[in-house]
SEZAZA-560024 format. One record per residue: residue number from 1; residue in one letter; x, y, z of N, C-alpha, C, O, CB in turn. Coordinates in pm, 1 decimal. Atoms other than C-alpha are relative to their C-alpha. Last residue first. Glycine has a CB too. Layout:
% residues N
nr_rest_n.east_n.north_n.up_ca.east_ca.north_ca.up_c.east_c.north_c.up_o.east_o.north_o.up_cb.east_cb.north_cb.up
NUM_A_X_Y_Z_X_Y_Z_X_Y_Z_X_Y_Z_X_Y_Z
...
END
This chain:
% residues 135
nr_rest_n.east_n.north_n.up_ca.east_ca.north_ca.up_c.east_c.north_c.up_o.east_o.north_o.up_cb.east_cb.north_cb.up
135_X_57.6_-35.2_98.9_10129.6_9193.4_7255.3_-51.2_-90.9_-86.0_-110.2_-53.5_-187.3_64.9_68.4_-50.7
134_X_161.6_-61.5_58.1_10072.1_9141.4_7591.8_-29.2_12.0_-140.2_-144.1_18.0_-184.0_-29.8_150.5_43.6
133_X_143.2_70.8_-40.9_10336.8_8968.8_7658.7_-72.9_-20.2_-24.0_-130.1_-123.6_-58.6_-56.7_8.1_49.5
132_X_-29.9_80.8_75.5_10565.9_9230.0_7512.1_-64.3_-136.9_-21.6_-90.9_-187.9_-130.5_101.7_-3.9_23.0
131_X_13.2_-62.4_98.8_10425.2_9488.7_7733.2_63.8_-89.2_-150.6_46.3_-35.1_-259.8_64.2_132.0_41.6
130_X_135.4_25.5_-22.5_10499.9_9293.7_8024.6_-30.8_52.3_-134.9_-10.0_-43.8_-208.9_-73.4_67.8_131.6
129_X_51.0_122.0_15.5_10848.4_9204.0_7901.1_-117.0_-3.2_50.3_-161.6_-117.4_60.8_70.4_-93.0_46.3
128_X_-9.2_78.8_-141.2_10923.8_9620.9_7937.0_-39.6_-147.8_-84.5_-81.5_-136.1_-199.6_-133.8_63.3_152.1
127_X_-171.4_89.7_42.8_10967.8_9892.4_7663.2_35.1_-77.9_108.3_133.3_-51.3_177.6_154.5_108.0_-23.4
126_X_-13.8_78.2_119.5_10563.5_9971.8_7645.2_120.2_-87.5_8.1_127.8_-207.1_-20.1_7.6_87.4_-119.9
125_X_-20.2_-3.4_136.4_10539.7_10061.6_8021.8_-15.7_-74.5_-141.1_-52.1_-192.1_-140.5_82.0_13.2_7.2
124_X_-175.4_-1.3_18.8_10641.8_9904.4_8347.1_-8.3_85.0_-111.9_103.9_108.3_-156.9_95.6_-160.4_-37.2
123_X_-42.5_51.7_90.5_10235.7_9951.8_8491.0_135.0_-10.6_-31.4_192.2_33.2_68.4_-52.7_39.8_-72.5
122_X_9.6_-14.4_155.3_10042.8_10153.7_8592.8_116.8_-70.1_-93.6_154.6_-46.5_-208.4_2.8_157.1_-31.6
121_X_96.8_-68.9_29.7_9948.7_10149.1_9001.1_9.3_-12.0_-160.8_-103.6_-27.4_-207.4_6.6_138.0_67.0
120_X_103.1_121.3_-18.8_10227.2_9924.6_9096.7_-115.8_12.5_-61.6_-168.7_-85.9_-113.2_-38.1_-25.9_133.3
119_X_-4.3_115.3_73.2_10475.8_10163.0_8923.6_-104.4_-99.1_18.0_-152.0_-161.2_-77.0_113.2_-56.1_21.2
118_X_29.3_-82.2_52.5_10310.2_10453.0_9121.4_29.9_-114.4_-143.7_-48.4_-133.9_-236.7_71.1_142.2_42.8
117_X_112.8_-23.4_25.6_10371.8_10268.9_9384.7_-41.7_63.5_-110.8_-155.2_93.9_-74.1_-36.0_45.6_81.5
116_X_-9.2_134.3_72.9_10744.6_10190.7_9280.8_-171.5_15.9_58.3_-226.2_-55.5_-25.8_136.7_-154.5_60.4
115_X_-33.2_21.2_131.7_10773.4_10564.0_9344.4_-8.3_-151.7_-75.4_12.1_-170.6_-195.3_130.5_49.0_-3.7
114_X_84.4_-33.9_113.2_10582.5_10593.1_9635.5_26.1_-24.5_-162.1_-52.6_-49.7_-253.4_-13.9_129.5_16.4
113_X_96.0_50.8_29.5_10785.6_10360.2_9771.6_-113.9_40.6_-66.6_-189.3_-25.2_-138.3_-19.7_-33.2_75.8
112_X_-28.6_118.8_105.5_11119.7_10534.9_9683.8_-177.6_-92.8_53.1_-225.1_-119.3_-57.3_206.0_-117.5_49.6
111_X_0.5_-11.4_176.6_10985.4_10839.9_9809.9_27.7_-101.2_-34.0_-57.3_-133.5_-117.0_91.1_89.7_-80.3
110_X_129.0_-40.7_43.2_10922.6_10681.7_10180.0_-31.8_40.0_-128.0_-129.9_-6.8_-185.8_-35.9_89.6_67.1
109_X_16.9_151.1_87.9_11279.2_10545.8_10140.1_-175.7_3.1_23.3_-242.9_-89.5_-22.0_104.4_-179.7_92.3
108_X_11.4_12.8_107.0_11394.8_10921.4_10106.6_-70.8_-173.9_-38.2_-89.5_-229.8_-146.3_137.5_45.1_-46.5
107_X_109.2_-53.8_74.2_11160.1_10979.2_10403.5_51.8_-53.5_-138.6_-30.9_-101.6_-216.0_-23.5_170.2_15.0
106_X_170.8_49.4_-37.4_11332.5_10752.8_10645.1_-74.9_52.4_-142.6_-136.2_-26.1_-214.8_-86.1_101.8_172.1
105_X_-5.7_103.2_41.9_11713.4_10804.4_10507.9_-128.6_-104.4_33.2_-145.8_-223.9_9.0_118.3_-32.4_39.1
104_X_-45.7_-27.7_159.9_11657.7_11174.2_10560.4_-54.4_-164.8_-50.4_-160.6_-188.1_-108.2_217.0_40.7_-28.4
103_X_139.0_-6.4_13.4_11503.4_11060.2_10951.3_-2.0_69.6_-159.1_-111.1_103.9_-204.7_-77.4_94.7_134.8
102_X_128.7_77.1_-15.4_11806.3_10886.5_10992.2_-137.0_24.6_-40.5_-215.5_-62.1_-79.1_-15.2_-14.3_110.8
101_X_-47.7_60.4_56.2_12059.5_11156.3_10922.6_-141.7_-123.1_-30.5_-226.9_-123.5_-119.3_133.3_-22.5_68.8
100_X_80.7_-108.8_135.9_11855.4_11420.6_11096.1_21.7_-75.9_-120.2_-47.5_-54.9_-219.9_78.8_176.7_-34.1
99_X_111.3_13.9_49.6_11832.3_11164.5_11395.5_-63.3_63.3_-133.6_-172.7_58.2_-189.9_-58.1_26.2_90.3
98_X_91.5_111.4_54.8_12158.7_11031.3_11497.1_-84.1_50.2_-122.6_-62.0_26.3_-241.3_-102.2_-51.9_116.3
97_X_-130.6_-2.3_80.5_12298.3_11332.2_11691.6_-18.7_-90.1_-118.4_9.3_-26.8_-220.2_128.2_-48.9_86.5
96_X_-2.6_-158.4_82.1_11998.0_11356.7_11873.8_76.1_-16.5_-74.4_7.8_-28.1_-176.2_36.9_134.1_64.2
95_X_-11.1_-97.2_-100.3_11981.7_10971.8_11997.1_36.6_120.0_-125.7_69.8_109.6_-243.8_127.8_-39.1_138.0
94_X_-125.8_21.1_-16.1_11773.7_10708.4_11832.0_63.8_140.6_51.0_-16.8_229.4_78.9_56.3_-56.5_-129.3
93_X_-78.3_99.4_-98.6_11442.9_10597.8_11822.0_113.6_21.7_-1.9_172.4_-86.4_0.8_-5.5_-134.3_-18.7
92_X_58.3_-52.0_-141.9_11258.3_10895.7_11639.0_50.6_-90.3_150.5_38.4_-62.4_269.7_-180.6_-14.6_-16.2
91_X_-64.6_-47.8_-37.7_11492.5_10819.9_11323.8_-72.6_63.2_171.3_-14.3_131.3_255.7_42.1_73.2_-115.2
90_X_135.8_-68.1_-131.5_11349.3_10505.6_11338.2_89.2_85.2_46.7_167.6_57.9_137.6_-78.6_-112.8_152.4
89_X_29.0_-153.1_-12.4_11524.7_10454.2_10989.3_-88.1_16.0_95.2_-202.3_56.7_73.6_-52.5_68.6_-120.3
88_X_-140.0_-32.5_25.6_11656.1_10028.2_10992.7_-30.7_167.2_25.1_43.7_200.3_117.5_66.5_-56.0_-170.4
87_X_-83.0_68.4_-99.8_11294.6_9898.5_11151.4_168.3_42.7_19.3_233.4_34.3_123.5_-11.2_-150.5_-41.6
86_X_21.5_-15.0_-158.9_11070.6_10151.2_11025.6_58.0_-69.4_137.7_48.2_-50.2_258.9_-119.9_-24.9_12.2
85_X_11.6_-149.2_-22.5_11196.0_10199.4_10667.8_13.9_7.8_186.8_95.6_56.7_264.8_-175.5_66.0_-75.5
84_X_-94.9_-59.0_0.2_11220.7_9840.5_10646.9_47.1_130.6_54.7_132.5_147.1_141.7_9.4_-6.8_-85.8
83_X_-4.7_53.7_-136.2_10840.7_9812.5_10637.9_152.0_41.2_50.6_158.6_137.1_127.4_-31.0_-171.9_1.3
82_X_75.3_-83.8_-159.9_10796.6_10087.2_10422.9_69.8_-100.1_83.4_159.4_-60.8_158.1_-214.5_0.0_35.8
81_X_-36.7_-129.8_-63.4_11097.5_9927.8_10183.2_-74.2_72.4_101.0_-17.4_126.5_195.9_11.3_83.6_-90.3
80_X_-132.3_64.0_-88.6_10949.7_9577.6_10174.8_88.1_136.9_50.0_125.0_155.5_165.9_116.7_-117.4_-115.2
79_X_44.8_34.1_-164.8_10587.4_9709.4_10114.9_103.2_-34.7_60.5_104.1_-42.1_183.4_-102.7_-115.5_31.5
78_X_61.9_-123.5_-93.6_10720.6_9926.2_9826.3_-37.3_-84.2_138.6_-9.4_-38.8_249.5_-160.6_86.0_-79.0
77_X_-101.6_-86.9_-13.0_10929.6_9617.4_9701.5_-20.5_153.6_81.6_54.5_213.2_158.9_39.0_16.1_-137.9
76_X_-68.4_95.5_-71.9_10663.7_9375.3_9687.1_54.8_118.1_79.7_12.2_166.1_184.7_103.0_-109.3_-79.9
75_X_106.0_32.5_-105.5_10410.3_9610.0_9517.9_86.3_0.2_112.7_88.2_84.6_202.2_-85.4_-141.1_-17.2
74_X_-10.0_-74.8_-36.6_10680.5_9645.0_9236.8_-85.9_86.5_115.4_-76.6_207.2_137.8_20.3_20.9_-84.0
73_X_-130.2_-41.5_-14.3_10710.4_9353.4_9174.0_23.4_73.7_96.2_75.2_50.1_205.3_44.2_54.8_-94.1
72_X_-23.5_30.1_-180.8_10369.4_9315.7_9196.7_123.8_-23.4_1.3_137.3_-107.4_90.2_-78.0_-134.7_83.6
71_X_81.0_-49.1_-69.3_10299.2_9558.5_8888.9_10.0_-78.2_175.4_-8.3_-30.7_287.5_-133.1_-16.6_-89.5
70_X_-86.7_-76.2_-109.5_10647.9_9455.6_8747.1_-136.3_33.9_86.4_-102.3_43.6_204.3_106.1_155.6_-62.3
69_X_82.5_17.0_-105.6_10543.8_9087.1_8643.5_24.2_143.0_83.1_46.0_140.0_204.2_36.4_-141.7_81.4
68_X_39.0_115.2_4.0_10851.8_9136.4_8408.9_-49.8_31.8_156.9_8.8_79.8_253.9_109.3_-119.5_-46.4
67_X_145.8_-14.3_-16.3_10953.6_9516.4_8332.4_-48.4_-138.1_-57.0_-72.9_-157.9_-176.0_-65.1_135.8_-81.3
66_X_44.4_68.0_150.5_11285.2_9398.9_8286.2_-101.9_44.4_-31.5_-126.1_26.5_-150.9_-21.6_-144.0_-16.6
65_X_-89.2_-63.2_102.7_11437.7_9617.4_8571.0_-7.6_-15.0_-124.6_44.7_52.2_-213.5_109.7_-25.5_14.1
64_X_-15.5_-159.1_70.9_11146.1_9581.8_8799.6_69.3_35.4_-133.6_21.6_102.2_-225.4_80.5_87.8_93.0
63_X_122.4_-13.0_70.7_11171.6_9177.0_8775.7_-36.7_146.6_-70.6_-54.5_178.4_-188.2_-104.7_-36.6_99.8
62_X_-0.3_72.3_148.7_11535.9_9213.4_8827.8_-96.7_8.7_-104.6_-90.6_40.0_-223.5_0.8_-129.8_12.9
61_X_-41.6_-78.8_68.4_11454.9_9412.0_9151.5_30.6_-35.1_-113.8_-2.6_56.2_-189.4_73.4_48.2_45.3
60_X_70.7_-68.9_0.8_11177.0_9185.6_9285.9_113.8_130.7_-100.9_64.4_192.8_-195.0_-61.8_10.7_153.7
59_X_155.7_13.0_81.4_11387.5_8914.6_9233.6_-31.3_84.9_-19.9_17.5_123.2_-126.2_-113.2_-50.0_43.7
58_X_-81.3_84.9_143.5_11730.3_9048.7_9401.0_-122.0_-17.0_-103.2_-146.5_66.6_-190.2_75.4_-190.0_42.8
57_X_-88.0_-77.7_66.8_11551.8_9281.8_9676.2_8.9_-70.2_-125.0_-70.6_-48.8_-216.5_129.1_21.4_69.7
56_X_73.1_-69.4_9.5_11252.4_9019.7_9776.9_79.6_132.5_-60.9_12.5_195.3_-142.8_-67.3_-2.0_116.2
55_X_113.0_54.2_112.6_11484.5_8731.1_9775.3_-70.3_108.9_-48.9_-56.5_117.0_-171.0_-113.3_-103.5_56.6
54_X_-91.0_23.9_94.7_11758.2_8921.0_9987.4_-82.7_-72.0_-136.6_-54.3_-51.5_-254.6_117.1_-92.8_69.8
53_X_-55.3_-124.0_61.8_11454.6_9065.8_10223.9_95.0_-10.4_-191.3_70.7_45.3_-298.3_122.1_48.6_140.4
52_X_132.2_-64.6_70.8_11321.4_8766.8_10243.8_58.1_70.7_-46.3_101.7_61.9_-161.1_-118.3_58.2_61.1
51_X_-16.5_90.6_75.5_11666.9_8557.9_10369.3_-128.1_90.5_-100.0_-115.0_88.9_-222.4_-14.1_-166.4_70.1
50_X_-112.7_-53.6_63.1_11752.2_8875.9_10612.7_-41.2_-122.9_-148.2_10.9_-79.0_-250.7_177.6_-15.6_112.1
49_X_65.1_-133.4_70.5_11385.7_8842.3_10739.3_116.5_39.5_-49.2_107.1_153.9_-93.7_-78.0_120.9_92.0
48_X_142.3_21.9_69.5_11404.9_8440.3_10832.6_13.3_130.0_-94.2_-1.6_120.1_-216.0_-152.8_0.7_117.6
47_X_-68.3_129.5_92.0_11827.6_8486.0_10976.2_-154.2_13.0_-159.0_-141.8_41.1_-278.2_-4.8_-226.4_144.9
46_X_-75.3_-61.5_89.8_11648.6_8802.7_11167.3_80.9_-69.0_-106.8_116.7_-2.1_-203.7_73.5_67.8_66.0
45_X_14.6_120.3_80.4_11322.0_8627.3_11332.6_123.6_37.0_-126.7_106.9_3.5_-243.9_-181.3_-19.7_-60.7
44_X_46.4_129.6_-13.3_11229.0_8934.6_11417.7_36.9_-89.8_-53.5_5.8_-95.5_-172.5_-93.6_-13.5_-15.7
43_X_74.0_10.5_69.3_11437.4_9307.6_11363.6_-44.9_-174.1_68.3_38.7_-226.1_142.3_56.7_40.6_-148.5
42_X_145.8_69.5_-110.4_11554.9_9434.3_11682.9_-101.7_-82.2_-104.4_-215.2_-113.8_-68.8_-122.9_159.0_90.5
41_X_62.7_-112.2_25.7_11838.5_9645.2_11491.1_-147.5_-37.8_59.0_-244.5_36.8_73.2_11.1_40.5_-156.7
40_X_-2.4_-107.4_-85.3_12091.1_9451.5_11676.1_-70.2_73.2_-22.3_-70.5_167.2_57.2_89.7_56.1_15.6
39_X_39.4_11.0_-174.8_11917.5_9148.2_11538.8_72.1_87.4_26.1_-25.0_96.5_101.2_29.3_-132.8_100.6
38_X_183.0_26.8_-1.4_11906.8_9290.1_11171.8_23.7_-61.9_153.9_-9.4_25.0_234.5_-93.2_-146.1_-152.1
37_X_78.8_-135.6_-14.9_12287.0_9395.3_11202.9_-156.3_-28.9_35.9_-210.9_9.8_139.2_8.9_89.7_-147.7
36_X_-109.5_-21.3_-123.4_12429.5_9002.6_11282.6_-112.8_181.0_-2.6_-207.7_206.3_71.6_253.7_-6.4_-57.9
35_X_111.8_59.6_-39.6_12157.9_8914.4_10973.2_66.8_53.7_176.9_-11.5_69.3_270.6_-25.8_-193.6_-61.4
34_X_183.6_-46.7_16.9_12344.5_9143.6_10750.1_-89.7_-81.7_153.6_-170.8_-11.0_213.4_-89.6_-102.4_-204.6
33_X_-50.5_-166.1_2.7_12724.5_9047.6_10865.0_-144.7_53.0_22.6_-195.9_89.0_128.6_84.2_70.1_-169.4
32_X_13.6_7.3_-144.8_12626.4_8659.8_10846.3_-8.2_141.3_68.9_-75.0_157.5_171.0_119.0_-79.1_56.5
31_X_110.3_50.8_-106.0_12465.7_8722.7_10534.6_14.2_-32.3_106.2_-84.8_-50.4_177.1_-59.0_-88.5_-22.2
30_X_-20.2_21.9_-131.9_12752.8_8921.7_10363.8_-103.9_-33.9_80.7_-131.6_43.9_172.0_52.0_95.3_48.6
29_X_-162.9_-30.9_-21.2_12808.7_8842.2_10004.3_18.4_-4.2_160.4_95.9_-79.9_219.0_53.1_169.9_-67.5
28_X_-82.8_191.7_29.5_12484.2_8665.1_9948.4_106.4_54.2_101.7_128.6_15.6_216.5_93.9_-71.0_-216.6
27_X_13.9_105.5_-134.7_12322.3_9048.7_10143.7_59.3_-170.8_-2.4_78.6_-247.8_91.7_-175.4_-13.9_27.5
26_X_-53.8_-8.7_-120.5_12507.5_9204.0_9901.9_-31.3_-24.9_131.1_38.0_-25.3_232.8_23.3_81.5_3.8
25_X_-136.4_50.7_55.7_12356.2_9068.8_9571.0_80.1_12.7_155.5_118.8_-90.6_210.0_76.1_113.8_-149.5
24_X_62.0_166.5_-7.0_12021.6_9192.0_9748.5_134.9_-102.2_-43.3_153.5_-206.9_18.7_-154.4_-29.2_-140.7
23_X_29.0_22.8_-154.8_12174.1_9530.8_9788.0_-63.7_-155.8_15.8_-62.0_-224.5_117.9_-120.5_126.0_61.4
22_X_-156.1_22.0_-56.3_12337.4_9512.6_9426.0_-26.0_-4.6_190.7_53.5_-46.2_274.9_125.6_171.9_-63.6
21_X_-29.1_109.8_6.0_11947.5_9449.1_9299.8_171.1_-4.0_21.5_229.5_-105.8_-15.8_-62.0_-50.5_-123.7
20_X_25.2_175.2_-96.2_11754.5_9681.7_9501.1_103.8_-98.1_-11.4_148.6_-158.9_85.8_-137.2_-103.1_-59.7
19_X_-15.2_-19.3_-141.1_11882.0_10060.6_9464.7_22.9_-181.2_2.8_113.3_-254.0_43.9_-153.0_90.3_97.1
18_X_-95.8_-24.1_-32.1_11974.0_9994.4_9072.2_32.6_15.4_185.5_141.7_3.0_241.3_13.6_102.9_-86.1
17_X_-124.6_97.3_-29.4_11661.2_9857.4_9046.8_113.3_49.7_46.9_121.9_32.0_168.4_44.7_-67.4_-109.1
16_X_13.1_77.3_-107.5_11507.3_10181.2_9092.9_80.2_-150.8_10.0_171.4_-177.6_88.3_-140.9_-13.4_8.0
15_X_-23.7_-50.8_-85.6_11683.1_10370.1_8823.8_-54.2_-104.5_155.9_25.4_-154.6_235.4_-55.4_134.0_-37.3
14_X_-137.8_11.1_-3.1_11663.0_10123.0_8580.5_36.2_47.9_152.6_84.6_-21.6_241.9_69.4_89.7_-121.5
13_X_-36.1_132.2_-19.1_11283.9_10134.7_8632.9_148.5_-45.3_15.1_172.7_-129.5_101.6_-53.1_-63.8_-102.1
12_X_58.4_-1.6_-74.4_11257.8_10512.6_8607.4_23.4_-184.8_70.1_73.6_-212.5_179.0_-126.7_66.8_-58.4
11_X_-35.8_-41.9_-70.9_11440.6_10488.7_8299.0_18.7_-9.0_143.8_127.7_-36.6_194.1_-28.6_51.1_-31.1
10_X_-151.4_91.8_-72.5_11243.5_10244.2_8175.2_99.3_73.0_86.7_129.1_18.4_192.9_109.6_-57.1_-123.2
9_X_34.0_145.0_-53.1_10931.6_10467.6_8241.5_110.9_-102.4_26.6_151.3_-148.8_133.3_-88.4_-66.6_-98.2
8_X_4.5_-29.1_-156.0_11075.6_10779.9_8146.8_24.4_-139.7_66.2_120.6_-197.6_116.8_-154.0_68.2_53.2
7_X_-193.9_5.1_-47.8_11184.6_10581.6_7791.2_-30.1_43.8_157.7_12.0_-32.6_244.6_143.2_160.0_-106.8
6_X_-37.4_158.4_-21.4_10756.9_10505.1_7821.7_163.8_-3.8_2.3_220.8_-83.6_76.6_-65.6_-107.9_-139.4
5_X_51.3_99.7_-84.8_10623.7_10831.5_7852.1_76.7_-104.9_55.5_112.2_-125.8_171.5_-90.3_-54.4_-57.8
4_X_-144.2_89.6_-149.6_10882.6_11010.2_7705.2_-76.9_-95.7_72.4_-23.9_-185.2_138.2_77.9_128.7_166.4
3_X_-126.1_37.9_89.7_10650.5_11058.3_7365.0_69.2_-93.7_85.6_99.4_-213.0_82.9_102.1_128.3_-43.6
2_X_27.0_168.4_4.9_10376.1_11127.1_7577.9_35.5_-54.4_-63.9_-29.0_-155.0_-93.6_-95.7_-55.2_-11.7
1_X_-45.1_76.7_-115.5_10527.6_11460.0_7698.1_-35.6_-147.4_-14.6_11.2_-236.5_56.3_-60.9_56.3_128.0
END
């Protein structure tokens, strides 16, 4: 198994980008659209936290995908998805019909932070620009 280690690893990295960096691409595309949702969704300061977010997707997912700086990369990105989680998936805030849907799209973005925890915790791997760095 410590062969795959490190293809897992990019893998694993591909794979996550792939959530962040066309959702960060798509907040350019529609930032009045995005920031219009984020205040109906009660978020703060929603122009401020649609501009993070889109920084904190795009970057943070690039970085992941290269394995460049991924340990807080991939920090970023887990604290941007919990938080997220609780402002876009309160499946406990919304009506019955709503909530099985919602509270799916709660937990799977609870797995996705563990999963870039787990990145934060060890690393991008050998086949990353940290690991190249280093050498």
């Amino acid at each position: 198994m410590n062969a795959l280690q490190n293809p897992l690893a990019l893998i694993g990295r591909i794979l996550l980008a792939i959530l962040f960096v066309p959702a960060g691409y798509g907040k350019i595309a529609g930032f009045t659209g995005t920031v219009g949702y984020a205040t109906a969704m009660g978020l703060p300061l929603p122009t401020v936290g649609v501009a993070i977010a889109l920084v904190i997707e795009l970057v943070g997912g690039l970085a992941l995908l290269v394995g460049f700086g991924t340990r807080i990369a991939a920090l970023a990105l887990a604290l941007f998805t919990l938080v997220a989680s609780f402002y876009f998936h309160a499946y406990w805030a919304v009506p019955a019909e709503q909530q099985m849907m919602q509270q799916l799209m709660f937990f799977k973005n609870i797995a996705i932070t563990g999963g870039l925890l787990a990145f934060a915790a060890f690393g991008a791997g050998a086949l990353s620009l940290d690991a190249r760095r280093k050498a």
